[in-house]
N, C-alpha and C positions, 0 to 999 in steps of 0.2 A: 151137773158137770159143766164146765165153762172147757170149751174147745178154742185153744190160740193157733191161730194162723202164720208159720214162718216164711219169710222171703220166697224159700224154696219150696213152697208149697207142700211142706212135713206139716202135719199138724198135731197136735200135742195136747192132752185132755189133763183138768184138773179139779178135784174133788168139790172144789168151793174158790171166791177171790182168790187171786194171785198177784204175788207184785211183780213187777218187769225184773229184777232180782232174784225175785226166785225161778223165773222163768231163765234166767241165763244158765243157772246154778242148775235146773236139770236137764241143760245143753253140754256141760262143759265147767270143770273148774279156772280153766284158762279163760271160756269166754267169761264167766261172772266176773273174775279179775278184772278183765278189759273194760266191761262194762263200763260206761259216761252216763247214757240214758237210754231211753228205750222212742221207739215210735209206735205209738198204738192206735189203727187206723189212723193215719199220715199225720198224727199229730203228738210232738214232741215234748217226751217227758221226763218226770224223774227216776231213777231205780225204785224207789221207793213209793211208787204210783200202784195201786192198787187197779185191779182191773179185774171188773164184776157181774161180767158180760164174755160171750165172744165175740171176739177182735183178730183183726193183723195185726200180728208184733216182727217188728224190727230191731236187734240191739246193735245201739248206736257206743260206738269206742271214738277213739281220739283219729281213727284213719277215716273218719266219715267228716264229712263239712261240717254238721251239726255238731260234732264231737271236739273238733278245736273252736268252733263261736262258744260250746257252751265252758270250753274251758277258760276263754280269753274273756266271757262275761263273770265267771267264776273269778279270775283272779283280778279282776277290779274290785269285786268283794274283799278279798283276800288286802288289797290295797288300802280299802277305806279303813277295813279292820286294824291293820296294821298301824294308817296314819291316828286311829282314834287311841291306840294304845303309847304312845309316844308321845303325841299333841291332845290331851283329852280336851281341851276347850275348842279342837277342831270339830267345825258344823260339815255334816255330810250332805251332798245333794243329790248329785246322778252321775251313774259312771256307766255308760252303754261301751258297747263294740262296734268299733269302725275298721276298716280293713288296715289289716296284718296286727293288729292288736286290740287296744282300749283306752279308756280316760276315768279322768274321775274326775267329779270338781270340788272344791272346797272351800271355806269360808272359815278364815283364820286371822289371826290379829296382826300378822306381818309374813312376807315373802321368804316363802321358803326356797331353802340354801343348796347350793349343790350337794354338802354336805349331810341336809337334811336329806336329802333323795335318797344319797347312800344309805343313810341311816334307815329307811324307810325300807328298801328292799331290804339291806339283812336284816328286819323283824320281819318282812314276807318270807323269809325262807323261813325261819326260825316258826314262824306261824303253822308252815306246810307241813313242816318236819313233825308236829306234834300229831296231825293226821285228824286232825277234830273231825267228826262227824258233821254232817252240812244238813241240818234238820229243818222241814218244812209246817208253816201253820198258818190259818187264815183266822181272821178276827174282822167283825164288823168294822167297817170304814170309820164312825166317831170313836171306835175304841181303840180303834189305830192313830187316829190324830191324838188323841190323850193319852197315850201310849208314849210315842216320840214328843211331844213337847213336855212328857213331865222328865224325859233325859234332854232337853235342853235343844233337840235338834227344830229347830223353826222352818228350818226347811223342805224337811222332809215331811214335816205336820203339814206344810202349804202343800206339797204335792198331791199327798192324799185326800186333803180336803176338795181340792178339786175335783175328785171323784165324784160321780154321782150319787146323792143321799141313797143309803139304805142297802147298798153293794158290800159286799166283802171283797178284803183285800187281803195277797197273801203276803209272807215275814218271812224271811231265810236268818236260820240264826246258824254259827260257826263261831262256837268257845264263848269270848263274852261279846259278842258283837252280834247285831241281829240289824236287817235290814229288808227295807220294801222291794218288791221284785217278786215277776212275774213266774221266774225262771224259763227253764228247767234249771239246775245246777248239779259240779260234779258229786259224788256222793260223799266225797269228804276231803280235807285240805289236803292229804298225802298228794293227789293226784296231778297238784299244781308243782310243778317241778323246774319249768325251764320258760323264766320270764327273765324283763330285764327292765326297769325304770329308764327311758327315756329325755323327757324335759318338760318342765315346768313353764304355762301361758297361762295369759292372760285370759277371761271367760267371762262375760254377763249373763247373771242369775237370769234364765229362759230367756237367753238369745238375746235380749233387749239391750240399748245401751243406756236407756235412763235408770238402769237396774245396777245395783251395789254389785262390785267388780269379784269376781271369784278366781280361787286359782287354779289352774287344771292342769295334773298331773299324768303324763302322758308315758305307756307303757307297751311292750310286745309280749305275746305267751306265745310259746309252739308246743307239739306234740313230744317232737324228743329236741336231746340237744343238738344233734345234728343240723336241724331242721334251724333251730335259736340261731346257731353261728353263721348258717347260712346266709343267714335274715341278715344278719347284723353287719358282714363280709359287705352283703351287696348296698348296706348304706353307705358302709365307707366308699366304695367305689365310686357311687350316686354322690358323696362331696366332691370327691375331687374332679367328677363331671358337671358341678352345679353350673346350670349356665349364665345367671348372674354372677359367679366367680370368672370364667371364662370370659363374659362377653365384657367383663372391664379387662382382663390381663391381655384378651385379642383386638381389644377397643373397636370392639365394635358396636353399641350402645351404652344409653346409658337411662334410668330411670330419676327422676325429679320430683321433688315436691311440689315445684308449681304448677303440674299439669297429673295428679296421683292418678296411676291407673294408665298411660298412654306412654310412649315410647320414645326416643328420641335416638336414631338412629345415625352413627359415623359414619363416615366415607365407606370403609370395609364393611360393616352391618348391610349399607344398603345395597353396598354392590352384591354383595349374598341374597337379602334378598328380592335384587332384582330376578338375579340367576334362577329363585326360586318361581316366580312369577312368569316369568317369560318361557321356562319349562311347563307352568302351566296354560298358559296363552297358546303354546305350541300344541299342546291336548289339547286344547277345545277348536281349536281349528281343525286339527286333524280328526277330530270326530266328533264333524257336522254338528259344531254348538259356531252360534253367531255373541260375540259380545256385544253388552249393551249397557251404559251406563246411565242408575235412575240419578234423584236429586238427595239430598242426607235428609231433610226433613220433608214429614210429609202433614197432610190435617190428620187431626185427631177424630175427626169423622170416618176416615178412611179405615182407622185401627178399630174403632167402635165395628166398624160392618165386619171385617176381619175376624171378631173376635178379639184380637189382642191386649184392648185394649180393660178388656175383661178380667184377661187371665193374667197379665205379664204388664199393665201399669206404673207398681211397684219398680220394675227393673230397666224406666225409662226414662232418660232427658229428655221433659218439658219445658216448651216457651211459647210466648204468645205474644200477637203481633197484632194490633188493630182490631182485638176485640176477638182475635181467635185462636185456637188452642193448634200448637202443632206439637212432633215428637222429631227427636232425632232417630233416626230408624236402629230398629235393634236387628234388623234381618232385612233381605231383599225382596222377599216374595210378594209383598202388595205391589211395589214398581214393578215386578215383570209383568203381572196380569194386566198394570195399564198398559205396560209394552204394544202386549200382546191382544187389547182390544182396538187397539187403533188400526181401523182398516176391517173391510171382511176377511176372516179367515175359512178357509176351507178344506174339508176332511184330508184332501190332496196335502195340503200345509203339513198335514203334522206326522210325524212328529215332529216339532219346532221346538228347538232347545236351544235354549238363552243361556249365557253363560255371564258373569261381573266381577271382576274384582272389587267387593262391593267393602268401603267401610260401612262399618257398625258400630252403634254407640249404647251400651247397658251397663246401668248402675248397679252395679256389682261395692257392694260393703269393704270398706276400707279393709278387715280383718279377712277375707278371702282373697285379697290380692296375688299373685305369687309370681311375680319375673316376670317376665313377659310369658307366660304362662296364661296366666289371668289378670287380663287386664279388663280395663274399660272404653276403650277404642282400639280396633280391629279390626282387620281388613280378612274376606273371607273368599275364598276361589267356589266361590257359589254359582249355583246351576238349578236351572228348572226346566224339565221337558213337559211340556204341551202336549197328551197325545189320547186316542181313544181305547176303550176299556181292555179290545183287544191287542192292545201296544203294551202295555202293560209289564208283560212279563219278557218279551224279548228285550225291549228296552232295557230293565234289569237285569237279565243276564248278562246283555252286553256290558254293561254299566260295572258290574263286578269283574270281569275281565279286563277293563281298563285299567279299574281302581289297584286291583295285583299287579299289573306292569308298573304303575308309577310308584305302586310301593318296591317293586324289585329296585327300581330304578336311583331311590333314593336309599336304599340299602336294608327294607325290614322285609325280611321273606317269613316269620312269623303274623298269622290274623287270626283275630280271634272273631266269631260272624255270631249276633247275638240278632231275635225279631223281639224287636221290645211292643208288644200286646197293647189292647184299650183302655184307658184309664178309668178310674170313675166317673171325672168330669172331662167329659166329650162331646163333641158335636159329630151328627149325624149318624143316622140308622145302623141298627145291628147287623144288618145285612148287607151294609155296605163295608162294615167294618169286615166282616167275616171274610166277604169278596176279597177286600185291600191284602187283611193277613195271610191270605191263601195265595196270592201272587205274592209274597215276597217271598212265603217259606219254600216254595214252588221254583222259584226262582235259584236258589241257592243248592235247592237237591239237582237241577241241574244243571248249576256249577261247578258239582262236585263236591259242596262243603258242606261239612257237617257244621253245626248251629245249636245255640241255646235259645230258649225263651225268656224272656225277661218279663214274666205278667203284670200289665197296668204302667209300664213305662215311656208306653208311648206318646208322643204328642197327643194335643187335645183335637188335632182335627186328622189326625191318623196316625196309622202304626209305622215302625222302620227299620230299616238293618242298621245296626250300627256295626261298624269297623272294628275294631282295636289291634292296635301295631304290641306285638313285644317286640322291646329292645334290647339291647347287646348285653345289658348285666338283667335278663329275665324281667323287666317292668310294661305293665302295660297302661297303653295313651289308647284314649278312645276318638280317633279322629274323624274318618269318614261316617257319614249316612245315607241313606234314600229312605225318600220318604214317601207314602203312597195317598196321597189328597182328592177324597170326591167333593170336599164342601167347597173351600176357598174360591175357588173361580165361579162356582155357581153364586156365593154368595157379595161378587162385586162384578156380578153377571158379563163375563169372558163367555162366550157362546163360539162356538164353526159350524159351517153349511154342513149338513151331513149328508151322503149318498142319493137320499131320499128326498132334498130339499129338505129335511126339518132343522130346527137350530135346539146343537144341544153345549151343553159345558160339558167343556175338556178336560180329563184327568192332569192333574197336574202332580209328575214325580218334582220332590224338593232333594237335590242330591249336593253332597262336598265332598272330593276327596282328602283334604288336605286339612278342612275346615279354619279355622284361624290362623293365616300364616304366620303373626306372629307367634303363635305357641305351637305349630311344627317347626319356625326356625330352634325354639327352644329347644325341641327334641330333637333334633337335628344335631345341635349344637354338644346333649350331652349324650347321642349314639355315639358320635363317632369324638367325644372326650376332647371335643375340638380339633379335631386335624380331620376337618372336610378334605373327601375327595379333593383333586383336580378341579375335575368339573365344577365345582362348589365353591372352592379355595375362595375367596375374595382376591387373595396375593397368590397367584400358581408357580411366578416363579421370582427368585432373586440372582440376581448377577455379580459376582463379587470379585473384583481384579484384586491382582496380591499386592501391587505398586502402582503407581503412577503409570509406570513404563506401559502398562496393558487398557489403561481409560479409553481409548480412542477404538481400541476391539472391542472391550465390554460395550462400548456403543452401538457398534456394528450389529453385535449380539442381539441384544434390546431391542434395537430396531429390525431387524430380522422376525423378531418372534412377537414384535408388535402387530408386524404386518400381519401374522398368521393369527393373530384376535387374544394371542396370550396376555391376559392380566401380569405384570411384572413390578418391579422394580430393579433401577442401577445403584448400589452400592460403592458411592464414589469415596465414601470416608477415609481422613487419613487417619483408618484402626490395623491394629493387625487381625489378617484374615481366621487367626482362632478366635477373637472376639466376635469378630463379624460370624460365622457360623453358628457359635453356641446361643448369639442375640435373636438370629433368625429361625435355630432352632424349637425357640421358646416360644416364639410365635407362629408354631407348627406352618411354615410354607412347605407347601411338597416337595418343591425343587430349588436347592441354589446351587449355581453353576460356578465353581471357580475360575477362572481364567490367571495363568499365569504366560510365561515367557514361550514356554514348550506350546502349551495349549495356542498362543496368537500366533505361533508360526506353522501349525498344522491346520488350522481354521478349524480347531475342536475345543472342549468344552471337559471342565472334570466333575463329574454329576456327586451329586448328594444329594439322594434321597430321604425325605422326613423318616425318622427312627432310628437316624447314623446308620443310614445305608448308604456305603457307599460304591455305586454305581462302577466308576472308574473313568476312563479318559474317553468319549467317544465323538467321532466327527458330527459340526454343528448341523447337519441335515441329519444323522442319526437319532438325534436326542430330539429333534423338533418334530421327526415321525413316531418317534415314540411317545413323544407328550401329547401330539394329536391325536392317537391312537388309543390313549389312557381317555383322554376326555371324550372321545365318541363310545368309547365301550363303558363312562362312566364308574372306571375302578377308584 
């Protein structure tokens, strides 16, 4: 008898093997329906996985995580399938899942058309509709590479070859298409129902760029359709919040090719984000961080001690001077520890937290670029505290309670709080590691926040919270972290007097709230779809007299609200005042104030508000405590 183990701890006995199918099917004719896959002791399979032993069994459907990965890794199959039956002289290569859908790449004799796209999902549908069964088999590794090269795919013969001699590998075949893959898969094409073919890139056969150019066809699956349009609803939204659309129609940057990867910042860009900056300057003052500013390059002796130079090389500008190698810094933390050896420090000292608006410079591949998003120069509201083992965790705490006000502050009251775990390649002891993760997960239960694990994500010289903000159409930016460091400073030996006279190294947390400013102005830019707050506005207000007759008030005006620190401008144009509003409304300023003949002789103002609000006539000390009053409460 083989005894299966259910979630709910029912257990369930069977004569002999059992597939995960049939284990649904004497659950329930509804559950076998639902049925995607099974988990059998925590590991993920097919229906049609035999199990020969007793086991926990889990059935996995479409409302489980595993249950849309395996449908959106399924209907990448479903993809290739389709493109080999329409293009047969198309070469398949690899089509994984990446979040909210999949790809696939290919190798074909010319660029495919938008036309083609289309043509390619309706034979996906057409494909599903027939409901093929999704059959599983393993074959020796050289019988698998003589397999696909005698159908012509080279590609796929190259991957498996890569395999290690003498392994099996397994084949998912569905109707006439059959392909390498680990699986699991769903149990057969009906299942795939609600995708949509996205677009067509560019791709180098495994990543490389010396490698023949592939194309890659990019797609979304969901569970139901509700779920698809949803998806689909919130891309549109996300274009017309693109912030490279915006930040040319708000002029406020711009990107170049003489400088790929780095920023070039307008009048109104920078004054944003100075805003942005000087809101952070005001945090770290106000909670006991001292700024410090190191130098951009530093030796390449310095990164070798580090570590870094080990692990993250690849993703840095090198130059050399007189016979010696240096780097442009990809991060701050080596300059704070020389900060912070210069001089004795003493247990009294710490917590010492250093705070930089530190640029960074990481070579980052031309093909991940993305707006100021991702770039390759970037300036980061970076911070490290100094402190001992038992600092630790109040530090943290406090540290999350910050990080939520200045997320309130800038407008994201959703976080998502993730402890991303040890990697495999790490420095220092499991014990120290164990220490680190227990103060952060520790940390956050008494916060109040519940948390995910992210296993093996963490940095190589320790674990950390990451942040992530959702934004206003559901997307989430993972911007803050802390980070919890026993190596680093012992290893460019930072030492404090300790109570006892001994001299030991000081934990060192590595924390950002904000992390790269310029890719939180980006977010920024498409939370709020371009019409920053007040507070934010670059322009908070405009002035706009109806005639000539009112110039000399609108001055008045201006100046009045200049004095009071308002960002402005005076619209002296000879336009008429509907052109003037609808020009200014396009480049969402909060406020313009009309002024006509009524308005200069009551010394008031006729407010329009961004969104064609309008406000109505109110006296000019009315509207300048009310705009005060918007940008200290940050609406």
């Amino acid at each position: 008898m083989i005894q299966i183990t259910l979630p709910d701890g029912a257990r369930r006995e069977f004569p002999g093997p059992v597939t995960v199918a049939e284990v649904a099917a004497s659950i329930g004719a509804g559950l076998a329906k639902a049925a995607i896959a099974g988990k059998v002791d925590g590991r993920v399979v097919d229906t049609s996985h035999r199990i020969e032993a007793d086991a926990a069994l889990a059935i996995v459907t479409d409302k489980d995580p595993e249950g849309l990965e395996i449908i959106r890794h399924s209907t990448a199959h479903l993809l290739a399938y389709a493109v080999k039956e329409l293009f047969p002289d198309a070469q398949v290569t690899i089509g994984p899942v990446i979040d909210n859908g999949f790809y696939y790449d290919f190798a074909y004799k010319r660029p495919f058309t938008p036309e083609d796209l289309a043509a390619i999902e309706q034979r996906m549908g057409e494909l599903a509709a027939k409901n093929e069964p999704v059959e599983r088999r393993v074959l020796p590794r050289d019988e698998a590479v003589a397999h696909f090269k005698a159908q012509g795919e080279h590609y796929k013969a190259e991957i498996i070859g890569s395999i290690p001699a003498g392994e099996d590998v397994s084949l998912y075949r569905e109707g006439g298409f059959e392909d390498l893959c680990r699986g699991p898969h769903v149990p057969s094409t009906g299942r795939l129902k609600h995708f949509k073919l996205m677009k067509v890139a560019g791709a180098y056969w495994r990543g490389d760029h010396r490698n023949e150019q592939l194309q890659r066809i990019y797609g979304t699956a969901w569970a139901s359709k509700d779920e698809l349009q949803k998806y689909l609803t919130m891309l549109e939204e996300a274009e017309k919040r693109d912030h490279r659309k915006l930040g040319r129609e708000l002029d406020l940057f711009h990107l170049d090719e003489h400088s790929p990867g780095t920023v070039f910042w307008h009048p109104k860009g920078w004054t944003l984000w100075q805003e942005v900056e000087q809101y952070m300057r005001r945090v770290y003052r106000d909670n006991g961080y001292q700024e410090v500013k190191g130098p951009q390059i530093l030796d390449r002796a310095l990164w070798e001690k580090t570590g870094h130079w080990d692990k993250y090389r690849d993703h840095m500008f090198v130059t050399e001077s007189e016979k010696r190698d240096y780097a442009l810094k990809p991060m701050n933390c080596p300059g704070h520890i020389l900060i912070f050896k210069q001089g004795i420090k003493s247990y009294r000292d710490l917590p010492l937290r250093y705070g930089e608006f530190g640029q960074c410079h990481r070579n980052e591949p031309t093909g991940g670029l993305h707006g100021i998003m991702r770039v390759r120069g970037f300036t980061q509201d970076d911070g490290h505290i100094f402190c001992t083992e038992d600092m630790i965790l109040p530090e943290c705490v406090a540290y999350t309670a910050l990080l939520q006000q200045v997320y309130r502050d800038f407008g994201f009251t959703e976080i998502v709080y993730k402890v991303a775990t040890r990697p495999e390649a790490r420095i220092g002891s499991d014990a120290v590691w164990d220490q680190a993760e227990h103060a952060l997960m520790e940390s956050l239960r008494r916060s109040g926040c519940e948390f995910q694990i992210a296993p093996g994500d963490g940095a190589f010289y320790g674990p950390k919270i990451e942040y992530t903000l959702k934004d206003a159409i559901g997307r989430e930016w993972q911007c803050g972290t802390m980070q919890v460091d026993f190596s680093m400073a012992e290893r460019l030996d930072a030492e404090y007097v300790a109570e006892d006279g001994s001299r030991r190294h000081p934990v060192m947390l590595h924390r950002a709230i904000v992390g790269s400013l310029e890719r939180f102005i980006g977010i920024l830019i498409e939370q709020h779809a371009g019409a920053l707050p007040a507070w934010l506005a670059p322009l908070q207000v405009v002035v706009c007299p109806i005639t000539d007759a009112q110039h000399g008030y609108a001055a008045e005006v201006a100046k009045m609200l200049q004095k009071q620190g308002v960002r402005l401008s005076l619209d002296l144009r000879n336009q008429k005042i509907g052109y003037k509003i609808r020009e200014h409304s396009l480049h969402k300023v909060p406020f313009i104030l009309v002024v006509g003949d009524q308005e200069k002789a009551n010394g008031a103002v006729a407010v329009r508000a961004r969104g064609n609000q309008d406000l109505g006539v109110m006296p000019m000390a009315d509207f300048a405590e009310k705009l005060a009053a918007d940008i200290a409460a940050k609406v």
